[in-house]
KEDOVO-193610 format. One record per residue: residue number from 0; residue in three letters; chain; x negated, y negated, z negated of N, C-alpha, C in turn. Coordinates in steps of 0.02 Angstrom, whole numbers, plus 50000, padded with zeros to 5 digits. Last residue first. Example, Ala and Ser with C-alpha at 12.3 -4.5 7.8 and 13.67 -1.06 7.14 Angstrom:
(1 'SER' 'A' (49358 50112 49646) (49316 50053 49643) (49355 49998 49606)) (0 'ALA' 'A' (49340 50284 49610) (49385 50225 49610) (49340 50165 49610)) 
This chain:
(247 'UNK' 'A' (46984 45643 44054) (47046 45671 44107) (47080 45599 44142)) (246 'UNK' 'A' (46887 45598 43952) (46960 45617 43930) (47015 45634 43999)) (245 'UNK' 'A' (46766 45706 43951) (46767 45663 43990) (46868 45689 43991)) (244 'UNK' 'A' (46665 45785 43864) (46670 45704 43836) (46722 45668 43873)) (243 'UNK' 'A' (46682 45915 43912) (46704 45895 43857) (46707 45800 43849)) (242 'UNK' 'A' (46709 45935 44094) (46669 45901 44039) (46706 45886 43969)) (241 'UNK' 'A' (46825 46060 44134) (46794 45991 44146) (46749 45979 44074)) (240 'UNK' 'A' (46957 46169 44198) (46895 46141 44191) (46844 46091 44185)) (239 'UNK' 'A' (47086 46287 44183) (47068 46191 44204) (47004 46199 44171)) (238 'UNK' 'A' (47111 46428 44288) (47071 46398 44238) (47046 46339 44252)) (237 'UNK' 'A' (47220 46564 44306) (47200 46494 44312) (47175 46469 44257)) (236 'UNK' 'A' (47243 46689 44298) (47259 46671 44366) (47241 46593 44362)) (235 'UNK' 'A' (47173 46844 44264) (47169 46767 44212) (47176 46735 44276)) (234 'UNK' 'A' (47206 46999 44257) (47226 46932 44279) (47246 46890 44260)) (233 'UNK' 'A' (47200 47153 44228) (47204 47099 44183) (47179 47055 44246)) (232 'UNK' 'A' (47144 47279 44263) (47224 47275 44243) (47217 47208 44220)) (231 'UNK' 'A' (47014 47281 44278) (47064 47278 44337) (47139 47257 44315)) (230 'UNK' 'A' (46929 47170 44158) (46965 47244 44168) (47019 47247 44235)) (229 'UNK' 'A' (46827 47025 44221) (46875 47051 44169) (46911 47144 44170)) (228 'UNK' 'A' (46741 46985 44292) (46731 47030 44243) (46774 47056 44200)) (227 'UNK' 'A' (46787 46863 44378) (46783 46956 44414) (46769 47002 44356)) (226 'UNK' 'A' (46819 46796 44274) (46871 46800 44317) (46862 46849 44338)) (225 'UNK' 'A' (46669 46761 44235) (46717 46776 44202) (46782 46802 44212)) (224 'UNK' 'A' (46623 46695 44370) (46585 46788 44344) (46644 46800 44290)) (223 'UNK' 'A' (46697 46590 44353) (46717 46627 44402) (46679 46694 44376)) (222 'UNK' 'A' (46619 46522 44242) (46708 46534 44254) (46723 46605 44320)) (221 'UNK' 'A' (46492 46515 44302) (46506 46555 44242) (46598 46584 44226)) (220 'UNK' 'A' (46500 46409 44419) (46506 46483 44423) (46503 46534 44367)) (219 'UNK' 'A' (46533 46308 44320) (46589 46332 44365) (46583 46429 44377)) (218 'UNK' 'A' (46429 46274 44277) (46457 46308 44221) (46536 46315 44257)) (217 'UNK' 'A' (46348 46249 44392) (46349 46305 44357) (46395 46344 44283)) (216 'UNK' 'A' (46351 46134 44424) (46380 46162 44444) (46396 46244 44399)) (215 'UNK' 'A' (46354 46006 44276) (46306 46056 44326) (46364 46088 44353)) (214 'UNK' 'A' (46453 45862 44243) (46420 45927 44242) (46405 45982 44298)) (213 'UNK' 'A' (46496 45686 44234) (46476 45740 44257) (46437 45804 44223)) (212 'UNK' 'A' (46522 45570 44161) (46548 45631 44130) (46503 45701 44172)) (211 'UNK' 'A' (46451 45458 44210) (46479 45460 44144) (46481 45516 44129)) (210 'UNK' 'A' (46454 45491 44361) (46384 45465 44325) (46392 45499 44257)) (209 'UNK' 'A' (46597 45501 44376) (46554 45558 44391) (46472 45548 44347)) (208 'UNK' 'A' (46605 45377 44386) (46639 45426 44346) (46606 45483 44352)) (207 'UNK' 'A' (46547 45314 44486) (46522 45296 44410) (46563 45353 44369)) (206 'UNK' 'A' (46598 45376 44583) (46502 45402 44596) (46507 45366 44519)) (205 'UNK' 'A' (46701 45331 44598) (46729 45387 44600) (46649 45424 44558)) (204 'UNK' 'A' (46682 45189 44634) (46717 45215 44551) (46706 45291 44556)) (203 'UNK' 'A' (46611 45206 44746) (46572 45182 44706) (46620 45180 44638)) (202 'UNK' 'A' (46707 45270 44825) (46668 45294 44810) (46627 45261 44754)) (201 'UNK' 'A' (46817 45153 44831) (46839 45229 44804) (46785 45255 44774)) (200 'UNK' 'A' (46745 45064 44908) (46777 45047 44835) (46780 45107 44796)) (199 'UNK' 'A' (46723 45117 45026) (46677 45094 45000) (46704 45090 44892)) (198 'UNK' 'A' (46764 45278 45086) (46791 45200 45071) (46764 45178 45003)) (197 'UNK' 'A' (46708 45392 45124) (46691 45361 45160) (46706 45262 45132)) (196 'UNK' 'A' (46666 45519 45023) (46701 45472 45031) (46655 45406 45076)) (195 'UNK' 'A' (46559 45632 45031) (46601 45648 45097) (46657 45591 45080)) (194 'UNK' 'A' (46486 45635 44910) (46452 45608 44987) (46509 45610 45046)) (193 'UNK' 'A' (46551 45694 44831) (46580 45620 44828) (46537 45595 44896)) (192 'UNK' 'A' (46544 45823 44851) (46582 45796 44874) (46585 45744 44868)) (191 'UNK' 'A' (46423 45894 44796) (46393 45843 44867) (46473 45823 44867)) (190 'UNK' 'A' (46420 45895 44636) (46420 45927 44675) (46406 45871 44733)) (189 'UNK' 'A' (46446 45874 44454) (46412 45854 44516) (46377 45898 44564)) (188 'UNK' 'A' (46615 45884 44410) (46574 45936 44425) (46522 45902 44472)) (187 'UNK' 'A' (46751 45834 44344) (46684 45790 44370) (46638 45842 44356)) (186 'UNK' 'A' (46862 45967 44344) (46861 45902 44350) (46789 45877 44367)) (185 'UNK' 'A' (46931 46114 44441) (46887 46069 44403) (46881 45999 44405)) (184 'UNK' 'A' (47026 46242 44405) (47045 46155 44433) (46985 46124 44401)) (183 'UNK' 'A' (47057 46387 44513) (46977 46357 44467) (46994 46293 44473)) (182 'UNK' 'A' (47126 46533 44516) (47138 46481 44530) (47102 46432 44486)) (181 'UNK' 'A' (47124 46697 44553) (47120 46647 44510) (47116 46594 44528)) (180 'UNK' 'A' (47219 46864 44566) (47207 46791 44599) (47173 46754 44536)) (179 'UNK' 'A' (47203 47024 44635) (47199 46976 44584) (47203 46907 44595)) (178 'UNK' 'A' (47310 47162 44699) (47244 47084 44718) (47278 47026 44660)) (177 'UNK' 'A' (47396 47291 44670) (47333 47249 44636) (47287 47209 44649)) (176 'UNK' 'A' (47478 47295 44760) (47433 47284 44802) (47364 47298 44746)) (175 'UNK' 'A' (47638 47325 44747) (47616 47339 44690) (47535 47344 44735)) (174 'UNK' 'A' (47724 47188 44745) (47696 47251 44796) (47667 47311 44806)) (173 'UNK' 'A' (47729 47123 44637) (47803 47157 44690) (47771 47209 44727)) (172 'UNK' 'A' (47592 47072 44631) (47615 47116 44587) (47672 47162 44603)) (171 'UNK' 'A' (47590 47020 44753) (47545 47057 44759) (47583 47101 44687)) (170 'UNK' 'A' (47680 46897 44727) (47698 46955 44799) (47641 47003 44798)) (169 'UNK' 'A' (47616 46851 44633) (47658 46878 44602) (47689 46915 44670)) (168 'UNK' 'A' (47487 46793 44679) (47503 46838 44625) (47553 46873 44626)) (167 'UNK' 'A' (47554 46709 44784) (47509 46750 44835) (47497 46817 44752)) (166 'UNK' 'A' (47618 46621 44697) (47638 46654 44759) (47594 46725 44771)) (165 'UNK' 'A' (47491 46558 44644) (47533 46582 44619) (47589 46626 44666)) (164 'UNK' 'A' (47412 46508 44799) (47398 46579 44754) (47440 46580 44693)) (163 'UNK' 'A' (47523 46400 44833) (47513 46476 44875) (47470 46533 44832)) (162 'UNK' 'A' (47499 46318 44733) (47538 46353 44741) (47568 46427 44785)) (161 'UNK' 'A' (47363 46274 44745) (47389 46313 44661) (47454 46347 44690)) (160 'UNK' 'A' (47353 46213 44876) (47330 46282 44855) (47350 46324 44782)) (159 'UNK' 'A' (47458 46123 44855) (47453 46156 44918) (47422 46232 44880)) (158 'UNK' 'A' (47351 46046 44779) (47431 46066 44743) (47445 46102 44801)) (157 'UNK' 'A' (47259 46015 44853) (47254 46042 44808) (47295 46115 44762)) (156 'UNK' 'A' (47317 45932 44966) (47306 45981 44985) (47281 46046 44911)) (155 'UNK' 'A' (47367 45822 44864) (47400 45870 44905) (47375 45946 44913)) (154 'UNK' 'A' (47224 45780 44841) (47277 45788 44763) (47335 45850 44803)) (153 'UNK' 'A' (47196 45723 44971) (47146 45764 44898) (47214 45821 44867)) (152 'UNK' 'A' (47304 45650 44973) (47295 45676 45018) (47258 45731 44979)) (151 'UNK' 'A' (47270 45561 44859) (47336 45569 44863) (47341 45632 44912)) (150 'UNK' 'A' (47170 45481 44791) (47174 45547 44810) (47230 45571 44820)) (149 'UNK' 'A' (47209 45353 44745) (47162 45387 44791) (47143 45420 44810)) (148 'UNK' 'A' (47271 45353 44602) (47268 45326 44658) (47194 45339 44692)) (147 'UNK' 'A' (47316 45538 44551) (47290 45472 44520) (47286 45444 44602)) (146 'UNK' 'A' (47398 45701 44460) (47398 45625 44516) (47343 45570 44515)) (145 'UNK' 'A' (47337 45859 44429) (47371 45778 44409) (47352 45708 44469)) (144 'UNK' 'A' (47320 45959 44476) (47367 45951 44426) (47403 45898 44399)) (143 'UNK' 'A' (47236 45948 44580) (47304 45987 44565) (47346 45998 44535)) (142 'UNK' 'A' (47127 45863 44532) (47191 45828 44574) (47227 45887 44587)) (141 'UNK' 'A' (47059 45977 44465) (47119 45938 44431) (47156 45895 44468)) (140 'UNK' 'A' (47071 46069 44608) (47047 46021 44585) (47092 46024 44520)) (139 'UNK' 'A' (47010 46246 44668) (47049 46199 44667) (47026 46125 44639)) (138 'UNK' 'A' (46930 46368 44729) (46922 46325 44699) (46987 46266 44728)) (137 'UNK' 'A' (46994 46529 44690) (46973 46484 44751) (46975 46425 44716)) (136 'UNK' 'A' (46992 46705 44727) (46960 46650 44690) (46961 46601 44735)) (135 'UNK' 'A' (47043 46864 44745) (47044 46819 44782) (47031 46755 44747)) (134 'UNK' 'A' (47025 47031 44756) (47008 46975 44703) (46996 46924 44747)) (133 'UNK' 'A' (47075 47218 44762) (47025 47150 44773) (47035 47095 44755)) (132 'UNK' 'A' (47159 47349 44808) (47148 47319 44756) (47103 47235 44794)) (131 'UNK' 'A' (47220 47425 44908) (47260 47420 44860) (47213 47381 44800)) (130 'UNK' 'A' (47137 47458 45046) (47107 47485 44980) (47164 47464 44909)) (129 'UNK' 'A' (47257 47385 45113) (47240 47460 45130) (47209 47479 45051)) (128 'UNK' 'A' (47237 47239 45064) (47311 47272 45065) (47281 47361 45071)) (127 'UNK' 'A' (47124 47217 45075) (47134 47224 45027) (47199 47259 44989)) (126 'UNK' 'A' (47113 47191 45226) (47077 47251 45194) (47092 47262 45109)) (125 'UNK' 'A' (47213 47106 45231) (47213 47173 45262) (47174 47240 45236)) (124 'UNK' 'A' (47146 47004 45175) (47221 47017 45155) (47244 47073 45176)) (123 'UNK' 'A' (47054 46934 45267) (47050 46973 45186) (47084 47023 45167)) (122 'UNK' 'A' (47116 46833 45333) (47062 46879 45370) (47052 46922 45308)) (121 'UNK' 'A' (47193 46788 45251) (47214 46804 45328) (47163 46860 45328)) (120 'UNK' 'A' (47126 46699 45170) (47152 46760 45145) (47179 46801 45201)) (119 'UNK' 'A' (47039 46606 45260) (47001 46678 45227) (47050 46703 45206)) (118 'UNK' 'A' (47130 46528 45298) (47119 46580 45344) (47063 46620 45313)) (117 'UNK' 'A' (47194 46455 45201) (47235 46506 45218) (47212 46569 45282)) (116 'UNK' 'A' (47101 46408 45154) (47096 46443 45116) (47146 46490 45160)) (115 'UNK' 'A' (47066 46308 45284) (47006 46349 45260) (47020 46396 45192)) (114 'UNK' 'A' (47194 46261 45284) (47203 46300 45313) (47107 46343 45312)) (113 'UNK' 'A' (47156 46151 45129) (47228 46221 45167) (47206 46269 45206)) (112 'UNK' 'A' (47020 46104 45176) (47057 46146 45094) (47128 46160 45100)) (111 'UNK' 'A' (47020 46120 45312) (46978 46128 45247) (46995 46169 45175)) (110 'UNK' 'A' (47131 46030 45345) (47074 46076 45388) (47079 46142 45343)) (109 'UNK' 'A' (47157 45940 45257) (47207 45986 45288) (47174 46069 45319)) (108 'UNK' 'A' (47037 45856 45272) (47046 45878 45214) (47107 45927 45231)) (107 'UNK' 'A' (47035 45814 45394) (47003 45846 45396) (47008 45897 45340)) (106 'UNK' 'A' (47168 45737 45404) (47180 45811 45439) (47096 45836 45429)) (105 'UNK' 'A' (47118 45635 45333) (47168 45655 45313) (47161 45727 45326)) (104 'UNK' 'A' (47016 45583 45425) (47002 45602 45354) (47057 45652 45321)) (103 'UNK' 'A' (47123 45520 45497) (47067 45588 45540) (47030 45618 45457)) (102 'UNK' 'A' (47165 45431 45431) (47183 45484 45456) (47172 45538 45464)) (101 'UNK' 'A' (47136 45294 45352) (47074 45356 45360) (47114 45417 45379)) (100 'UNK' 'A' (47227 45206 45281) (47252 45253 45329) (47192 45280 45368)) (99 'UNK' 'A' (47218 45128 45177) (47152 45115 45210) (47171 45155 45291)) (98 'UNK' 'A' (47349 45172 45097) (47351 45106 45140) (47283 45075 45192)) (97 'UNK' 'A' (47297 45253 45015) (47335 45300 45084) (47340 45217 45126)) (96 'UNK' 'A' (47131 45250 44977) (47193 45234 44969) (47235 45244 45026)) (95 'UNK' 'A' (47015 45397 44976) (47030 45354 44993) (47108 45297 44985)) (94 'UNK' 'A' (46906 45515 44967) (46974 45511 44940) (46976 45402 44971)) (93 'UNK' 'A' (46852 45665 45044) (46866 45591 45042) (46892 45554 45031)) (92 'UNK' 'A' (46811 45804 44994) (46865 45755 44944) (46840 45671 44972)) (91 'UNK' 'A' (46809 45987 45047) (46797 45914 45056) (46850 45848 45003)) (90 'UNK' 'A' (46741 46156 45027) (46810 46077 45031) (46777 46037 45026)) (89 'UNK' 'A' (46756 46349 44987) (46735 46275 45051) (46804 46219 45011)) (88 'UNK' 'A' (46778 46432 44910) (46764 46373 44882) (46739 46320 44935)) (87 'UNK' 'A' (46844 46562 44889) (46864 46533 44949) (46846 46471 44925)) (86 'UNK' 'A' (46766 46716 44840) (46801 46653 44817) (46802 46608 44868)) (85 'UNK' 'A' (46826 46889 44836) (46841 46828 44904) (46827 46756 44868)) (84 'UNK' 'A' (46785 47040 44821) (46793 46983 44795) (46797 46924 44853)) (83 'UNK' 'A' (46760 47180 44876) (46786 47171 44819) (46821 47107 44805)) (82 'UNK' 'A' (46737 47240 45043) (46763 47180 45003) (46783 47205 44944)) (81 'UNK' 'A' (46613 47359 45110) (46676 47355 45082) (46668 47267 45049)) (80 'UNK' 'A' (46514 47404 45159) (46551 47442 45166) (46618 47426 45151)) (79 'UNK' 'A' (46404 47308 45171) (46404 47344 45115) (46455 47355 45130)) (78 'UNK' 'A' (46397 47271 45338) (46349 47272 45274) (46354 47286 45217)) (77 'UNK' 'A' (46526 47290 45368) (46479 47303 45405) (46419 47313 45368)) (76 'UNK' 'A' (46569 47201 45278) (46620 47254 45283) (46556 47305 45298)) (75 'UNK' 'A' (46544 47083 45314) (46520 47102 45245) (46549 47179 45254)) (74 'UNK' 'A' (46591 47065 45442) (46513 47066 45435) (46502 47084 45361)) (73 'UNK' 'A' (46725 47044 45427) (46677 47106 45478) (46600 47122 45449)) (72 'UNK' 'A' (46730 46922 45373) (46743 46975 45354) (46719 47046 45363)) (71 'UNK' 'A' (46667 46857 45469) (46638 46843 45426) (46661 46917 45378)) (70 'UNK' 'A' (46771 46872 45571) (46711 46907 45594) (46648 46893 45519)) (69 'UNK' 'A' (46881 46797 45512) (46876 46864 45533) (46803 46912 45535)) (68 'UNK' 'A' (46820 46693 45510) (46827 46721 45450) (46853 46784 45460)) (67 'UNK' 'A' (46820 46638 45637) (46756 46637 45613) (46769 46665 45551)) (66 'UNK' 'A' (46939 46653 45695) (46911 46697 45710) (46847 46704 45684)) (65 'UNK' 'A' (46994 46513 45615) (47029 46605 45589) (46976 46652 45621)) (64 'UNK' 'A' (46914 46392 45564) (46922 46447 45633) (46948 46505 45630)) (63 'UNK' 'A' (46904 46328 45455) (46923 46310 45480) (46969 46355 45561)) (62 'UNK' 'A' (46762 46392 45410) (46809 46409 45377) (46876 46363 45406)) (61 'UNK' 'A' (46618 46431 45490) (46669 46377 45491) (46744 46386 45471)) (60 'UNK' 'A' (46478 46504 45445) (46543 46498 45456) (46599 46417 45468)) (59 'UNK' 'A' (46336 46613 45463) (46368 46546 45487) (46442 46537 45497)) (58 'UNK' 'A' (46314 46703 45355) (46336 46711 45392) (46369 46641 45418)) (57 'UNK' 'A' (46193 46815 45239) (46245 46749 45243) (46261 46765 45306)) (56 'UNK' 'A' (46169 46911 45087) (46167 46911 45182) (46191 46838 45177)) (55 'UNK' 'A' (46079 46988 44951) (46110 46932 44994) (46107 46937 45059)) (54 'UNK' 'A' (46034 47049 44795) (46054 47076 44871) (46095 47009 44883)) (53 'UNK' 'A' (45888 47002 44709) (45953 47019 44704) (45974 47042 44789)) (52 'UNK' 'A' (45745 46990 44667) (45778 47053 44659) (45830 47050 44669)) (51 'UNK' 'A' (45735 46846 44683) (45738 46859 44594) (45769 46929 44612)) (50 'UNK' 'A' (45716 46861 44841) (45641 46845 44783) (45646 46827 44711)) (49 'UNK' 'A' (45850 46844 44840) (45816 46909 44873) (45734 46912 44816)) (48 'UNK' 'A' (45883 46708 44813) (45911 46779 44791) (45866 46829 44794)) (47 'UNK' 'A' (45796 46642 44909) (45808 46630 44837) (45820 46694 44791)) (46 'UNK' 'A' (45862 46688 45044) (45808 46697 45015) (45774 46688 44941)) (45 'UNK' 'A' (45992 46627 45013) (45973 46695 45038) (45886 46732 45005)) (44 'UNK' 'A' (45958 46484 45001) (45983 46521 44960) (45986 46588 44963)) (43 'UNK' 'A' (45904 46457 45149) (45866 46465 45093) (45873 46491 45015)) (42 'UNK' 'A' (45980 46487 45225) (45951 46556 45228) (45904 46531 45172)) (41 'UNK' 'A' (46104 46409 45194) (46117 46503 45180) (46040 46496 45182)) (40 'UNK' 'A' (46040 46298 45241) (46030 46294 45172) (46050 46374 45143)) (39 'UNK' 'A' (46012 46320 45394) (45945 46294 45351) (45972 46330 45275)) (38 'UNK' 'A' (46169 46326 45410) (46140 46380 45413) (46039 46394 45369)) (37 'UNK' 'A' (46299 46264 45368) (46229 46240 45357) (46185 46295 45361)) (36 'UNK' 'A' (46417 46306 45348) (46414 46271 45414) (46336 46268 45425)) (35 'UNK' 'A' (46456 46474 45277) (46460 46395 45275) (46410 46380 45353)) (34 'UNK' 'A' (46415 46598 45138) (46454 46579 45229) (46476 46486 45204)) (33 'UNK' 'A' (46368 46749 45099) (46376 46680 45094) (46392 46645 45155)) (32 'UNK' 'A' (46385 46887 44989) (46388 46864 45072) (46396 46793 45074)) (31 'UNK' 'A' (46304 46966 44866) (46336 46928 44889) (46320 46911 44964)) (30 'UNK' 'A' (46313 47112 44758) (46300 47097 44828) (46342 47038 44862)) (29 'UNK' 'A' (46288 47082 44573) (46316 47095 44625) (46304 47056 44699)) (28 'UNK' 'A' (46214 47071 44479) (46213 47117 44503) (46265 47113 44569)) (27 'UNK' 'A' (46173 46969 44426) (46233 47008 44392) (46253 47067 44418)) (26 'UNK' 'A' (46120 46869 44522) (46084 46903 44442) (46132 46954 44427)) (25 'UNK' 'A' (46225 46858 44604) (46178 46896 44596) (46128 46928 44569)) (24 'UNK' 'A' (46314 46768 44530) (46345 46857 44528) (46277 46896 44541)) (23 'UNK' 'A' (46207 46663 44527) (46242 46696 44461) (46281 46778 44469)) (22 'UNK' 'A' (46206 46632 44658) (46145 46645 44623) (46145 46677 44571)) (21 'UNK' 'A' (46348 46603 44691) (46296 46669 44720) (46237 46671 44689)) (20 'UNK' 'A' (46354 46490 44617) (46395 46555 44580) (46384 46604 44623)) (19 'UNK' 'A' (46258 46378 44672) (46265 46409 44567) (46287 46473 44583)) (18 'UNK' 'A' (46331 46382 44799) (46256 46388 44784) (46253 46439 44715)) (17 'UNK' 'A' (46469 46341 44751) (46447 46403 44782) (46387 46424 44797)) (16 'UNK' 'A' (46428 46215 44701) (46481 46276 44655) (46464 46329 44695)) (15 'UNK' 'A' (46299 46165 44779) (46345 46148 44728) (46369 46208 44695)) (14 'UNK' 'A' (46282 46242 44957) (46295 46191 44898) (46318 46203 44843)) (13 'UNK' 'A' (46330 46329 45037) (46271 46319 45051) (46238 46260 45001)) (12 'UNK' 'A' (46456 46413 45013) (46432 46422 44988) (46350 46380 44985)) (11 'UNK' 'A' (46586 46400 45075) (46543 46345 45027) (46505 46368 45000)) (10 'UNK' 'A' (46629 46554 45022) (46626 46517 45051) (46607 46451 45039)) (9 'UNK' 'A' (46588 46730 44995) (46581 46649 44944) (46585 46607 45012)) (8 'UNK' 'A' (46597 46903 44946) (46622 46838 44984) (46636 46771 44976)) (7 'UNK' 'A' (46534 47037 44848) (46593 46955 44850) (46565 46906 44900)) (6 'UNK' 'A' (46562 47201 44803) (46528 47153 44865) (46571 47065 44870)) (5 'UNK' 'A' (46485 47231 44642) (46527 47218 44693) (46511 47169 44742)) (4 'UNK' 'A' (46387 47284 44589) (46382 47313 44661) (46434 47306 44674)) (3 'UNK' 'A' (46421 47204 44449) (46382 47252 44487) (46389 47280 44529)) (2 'UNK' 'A' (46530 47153 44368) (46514 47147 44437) (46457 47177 44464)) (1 'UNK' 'A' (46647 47274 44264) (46567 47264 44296) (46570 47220 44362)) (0 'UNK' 'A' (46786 47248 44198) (46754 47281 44255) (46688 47245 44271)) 
């Protein structure tokens, strides 16, 4: 199926993976809505778009606020008539040792990457239920798949999300809804999250690993145009991701 004049919904979008992959559907034709906290950086990506010919809105969000993804919803609805696509890529990764007990860190990452995925599908999930079809994407980690010290909280909320969209597949297949799911575990992608570790040790291994292996954002948002392009009947529900050189 063509992304062309589908309408997709990007959260996180004002950075990194969600910067790359509205710039990319929009070459591609398709009408993107962008949403995040940083309103300066939507309207410069907005504008970006618009001056290579493509269609863009944004919309100040706080993916945290069920009523701010409601009305985020509204607003694409409002402006091109309709949701095709949802990728839910807001998050944060302060990773830290659980013995530093950075709490408030804790429940931010809870925030965020739980209840910032569980309240875009909330707000989604209605209109996708009525039209019987749409496409729900959301960035995960390889801390979803695999453990390591210092991301324990990270690593949670991760595994949190692989599992509610496996779920969230197969009560859509029962249902017979056709909403697609995919699920994106990337590994050393340089993006702004290592700016959001606060513990000194963590970050400075976390910023050399990343040095070593890192890759552009962009070959994220190539995964994801791959995910909406596929034929309606077909659901590729997960894809691990990472630097060839960089052994995991």
């Amino acid at each position: 199926m063509s992304i062309k004049d589908k309408v997709i919904i990007i959260t996180g979008a004002s950075s990194g993976i969600g910067e790359a992959t509205a710039k990319l559907l929009a070459e591609k034709g398709a009408k993107v809505v962008l949403a995040a906290r940083r309103e300066e950086n939507l309207k410069r990506i907005t504008e970006e778009i618009k001056k290579n010919t493509g269609e863009a809105v944004y919309q100040v969000t706080d993916v945290t606020i069920p009523e701010e993804n409601e009305r985020l919803v509204s607003f694409a609805k409002q402006t091109y008539g309709k949701v095709d696509v949802i990728f839910l890529n807001a998050g944060i990764m302060p990773n830290s040792p659980l013995s530093a007990l950075k709490v408030n860190e804790w429940n931010q990452m809870i925030d965020i990457n739980i209840k910032g995925v569980l309240n875009g599908i909330a707000a989604v999930l209605p209109s996708f239920i009525e039209q019987k079809s749409g496409h729900v994407i959301t960035t995960s980690s390889v801390a979803g798949l695999k453990a390591y010290p210092g991301g324990a909280v990270y690593g949670a909320t991760k595994w949190a999300v692989r599992d509610f969209m496996e779920v969230l597949r197969m009560e859509s297949a029962q249902e017979g809804t056709n909403i697609r799911t995919a699920t994106i575990y990337p590994a050393a992608i340089n993006t702004e999250l290592l700016t959001t570790i606060t513990d000194k040790e963590t970050s400075e291994g976390m910023t050399g690993l990343y040095k070593q292996y890192g890759i552009t954002p962009d070959r994220i948002a190539s995964i994801v145009a791959y995910a909406i392009d596929q034929p309606e009947d077909v659901n590729v529900n997960e894809f691990t991701v990472g630097p060839t050189t960089q052994p995991w």
